[in-house]
C-alpha positions in Angstrom: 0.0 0.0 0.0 1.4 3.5 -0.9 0.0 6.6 1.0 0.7 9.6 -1.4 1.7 13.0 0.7 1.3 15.4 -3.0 1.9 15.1 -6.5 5.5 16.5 -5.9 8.8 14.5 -6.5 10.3 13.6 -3.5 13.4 11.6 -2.6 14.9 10.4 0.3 17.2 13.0 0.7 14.5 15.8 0.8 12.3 13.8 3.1 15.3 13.1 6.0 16.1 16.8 5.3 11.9 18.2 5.8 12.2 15.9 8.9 15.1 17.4 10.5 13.9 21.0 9.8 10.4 19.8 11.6 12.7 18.9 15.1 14.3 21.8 14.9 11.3 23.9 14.6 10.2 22.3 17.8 13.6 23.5 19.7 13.6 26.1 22.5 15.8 28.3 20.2 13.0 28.1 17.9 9.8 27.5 19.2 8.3 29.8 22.3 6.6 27.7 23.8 9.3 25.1 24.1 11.2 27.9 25.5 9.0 28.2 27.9 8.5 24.8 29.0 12.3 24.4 29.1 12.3 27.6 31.7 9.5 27.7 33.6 9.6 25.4 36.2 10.2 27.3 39.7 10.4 30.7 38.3 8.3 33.5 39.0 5.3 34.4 37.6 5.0 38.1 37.1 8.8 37.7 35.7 7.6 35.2 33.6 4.7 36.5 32.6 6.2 39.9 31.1 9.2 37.4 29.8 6.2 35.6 27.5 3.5 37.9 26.9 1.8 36.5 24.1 1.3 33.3 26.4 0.4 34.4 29.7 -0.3 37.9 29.1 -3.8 37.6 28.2 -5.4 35.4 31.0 -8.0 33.3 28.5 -4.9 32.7 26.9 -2.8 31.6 29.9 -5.6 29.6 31.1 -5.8 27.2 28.1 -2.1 27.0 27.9 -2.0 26.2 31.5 -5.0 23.5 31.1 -3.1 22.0 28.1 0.4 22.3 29.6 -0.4 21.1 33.4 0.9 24.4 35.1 -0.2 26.3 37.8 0.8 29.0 39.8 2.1 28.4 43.5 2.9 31.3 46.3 4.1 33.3 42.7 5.8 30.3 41.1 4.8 28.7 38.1 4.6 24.8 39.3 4.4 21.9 37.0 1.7 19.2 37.4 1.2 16.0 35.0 0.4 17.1 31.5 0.7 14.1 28.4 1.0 16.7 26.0 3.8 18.3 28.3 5.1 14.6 28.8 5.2 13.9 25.1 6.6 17.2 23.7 9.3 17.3 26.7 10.2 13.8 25.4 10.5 14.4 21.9 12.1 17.4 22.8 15.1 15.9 25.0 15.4 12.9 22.7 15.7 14.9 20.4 18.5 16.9 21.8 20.0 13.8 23.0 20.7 12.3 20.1 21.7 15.7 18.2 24.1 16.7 20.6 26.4 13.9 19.6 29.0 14.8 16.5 28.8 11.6 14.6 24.7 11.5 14.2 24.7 14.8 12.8 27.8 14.2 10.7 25.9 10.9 9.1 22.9 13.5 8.5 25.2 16.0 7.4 26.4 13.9 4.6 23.2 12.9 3.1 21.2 16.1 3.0 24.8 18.1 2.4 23.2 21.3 4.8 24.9 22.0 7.9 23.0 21.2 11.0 23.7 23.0 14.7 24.2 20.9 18.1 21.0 22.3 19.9 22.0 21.3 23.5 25.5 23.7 22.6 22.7 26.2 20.7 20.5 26.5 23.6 23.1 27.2 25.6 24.3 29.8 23.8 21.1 31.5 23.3 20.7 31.4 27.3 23.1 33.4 27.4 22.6 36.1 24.9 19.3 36.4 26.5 21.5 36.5 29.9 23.8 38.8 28.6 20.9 41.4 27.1 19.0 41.2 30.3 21.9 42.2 32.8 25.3 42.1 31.6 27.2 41.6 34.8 25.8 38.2 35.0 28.2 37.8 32.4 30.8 39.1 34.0 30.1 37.2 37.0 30.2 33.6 35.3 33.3 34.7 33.6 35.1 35.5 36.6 33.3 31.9 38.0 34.8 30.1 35.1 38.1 31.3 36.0 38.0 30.2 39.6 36.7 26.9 38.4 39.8 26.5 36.0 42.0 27.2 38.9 40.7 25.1 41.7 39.3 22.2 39.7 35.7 22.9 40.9 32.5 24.6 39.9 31.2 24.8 43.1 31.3 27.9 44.9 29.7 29.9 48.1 28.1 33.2 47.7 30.6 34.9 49.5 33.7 33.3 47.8 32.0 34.3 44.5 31.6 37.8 45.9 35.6 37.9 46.9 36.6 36.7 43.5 34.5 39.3 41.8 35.3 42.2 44.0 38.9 41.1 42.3 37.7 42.0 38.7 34.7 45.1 39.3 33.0 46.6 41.9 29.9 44.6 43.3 27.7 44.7 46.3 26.1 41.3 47.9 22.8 42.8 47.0 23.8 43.1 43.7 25.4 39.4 43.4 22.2 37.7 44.9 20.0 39.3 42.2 22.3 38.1 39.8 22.4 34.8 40.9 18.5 34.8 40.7 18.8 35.4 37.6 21.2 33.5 35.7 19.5 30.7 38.1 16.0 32.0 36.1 17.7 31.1 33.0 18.8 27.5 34.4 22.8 28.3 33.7 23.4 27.7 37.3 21.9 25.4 40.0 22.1 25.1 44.2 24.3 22.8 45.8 23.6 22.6 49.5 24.4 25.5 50.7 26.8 26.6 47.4 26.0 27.0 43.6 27.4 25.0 40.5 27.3 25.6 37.0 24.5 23.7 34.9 25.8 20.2 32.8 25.5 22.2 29.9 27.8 25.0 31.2 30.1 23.0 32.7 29.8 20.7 29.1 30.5 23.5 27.4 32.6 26.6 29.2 34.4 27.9 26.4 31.1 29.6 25.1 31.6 32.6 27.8 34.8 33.2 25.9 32.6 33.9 22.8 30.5 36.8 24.7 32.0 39.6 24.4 31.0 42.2 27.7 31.7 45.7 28.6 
């Protein structure tokens, strides 16, 4: 049995290649609401809220993304509760990703559709931090200065007030200022608590040499 698509030649080549494009398109770099999805967990609302107007701006709208989603909103936090259609496109999602990430599966797609295609966990990743970057600079500055210590002592995991010491080094900072920092880059999932210190996120530690890339001042 043959299920004809459309009257236009295709080949195999073209197909693999209109498939690729369609995972791609579902990526957070991509796709707002898989940006979302990929953010919200634990964040604030009203920050989130002006962060993604056109999906929580408008509460009818919010309310059916919510219902479809499985969120809710807890003492100002947006909370996730079970959702199969956030189950299945989180799967796809991070299978996707999973698989992607690795050089040699993109290289065997590579060489068949002959069109470059990006790592989108090292993509991701980068967008994070342009978005950082745009939102508050010195967030920048502060995980450079982090990456640094990290080089040195063999370890990403660091106290507030260590951080604050090693950063006095490089600028002038107050603790108020670091802590809302550290919210931040923690709203953007680049960073993570560790007890009672912080750590970089896998993907940061995975991939450090991107702060090198982002240029500050």
């Amino acid at each position: 049995m043959v299920i004809k698509i459309s009257d236009e030649k295709t080949t195999f080549e073209t197909e693999l290649e209109n498939l690729i494009d369609a995972f791609y398109a579902l990526m957070p770099t991509a796709n707002r609401i898989s940006q979302f999805i990929a953010l919200a967990e634990g964040n604030d609302y009203e920050v989130m809220r002006e962060a993604y107007p056109e999906l929580l701006g408008d509460k009818n709208t919010r309310d059916k993304f919510f219902k479809i989603f499985g969120y809710k909103i807890e003492e100002g936090k947006i909370r996730t509760t079970y959702s199969r259609e956030l189950s299945v496109l989180n799967s796809t999602i991070n299978s996707f990703i999973d698989s992607f990430k690795d050089e040699g599966t993109r290289n065997r797609i590579i060489a068949t559709i002959l069109k470059d295609i990006p790592n989108p966990e090292l993509e991701w990743l980068k967008f994070k931090l342009q978005a950082l970057k745009e939102a508050d600079p010195m967030s920048i500055i502060i995980l450079k200065v982090w990456e640094a210590v990290a080089r040195e002592t063999n370890s990403y995991e660091l106290e507030p007030n260590t951080l604050l010491v090693e950063i006095q080094k490089h600028m002038e900072i107050e603790d108020e200022q670091l802590k809302d920092s550290l919210n931040l880059i923690m709203q953007y999932k680049l960073i993570v608590p560790y007890g009672k210190k912080y750590t970089f996120s896998n993907d940061l530690k995975k991939y450090p040499d991107v702060l090198d890339d982002i240029e500050t001042g």
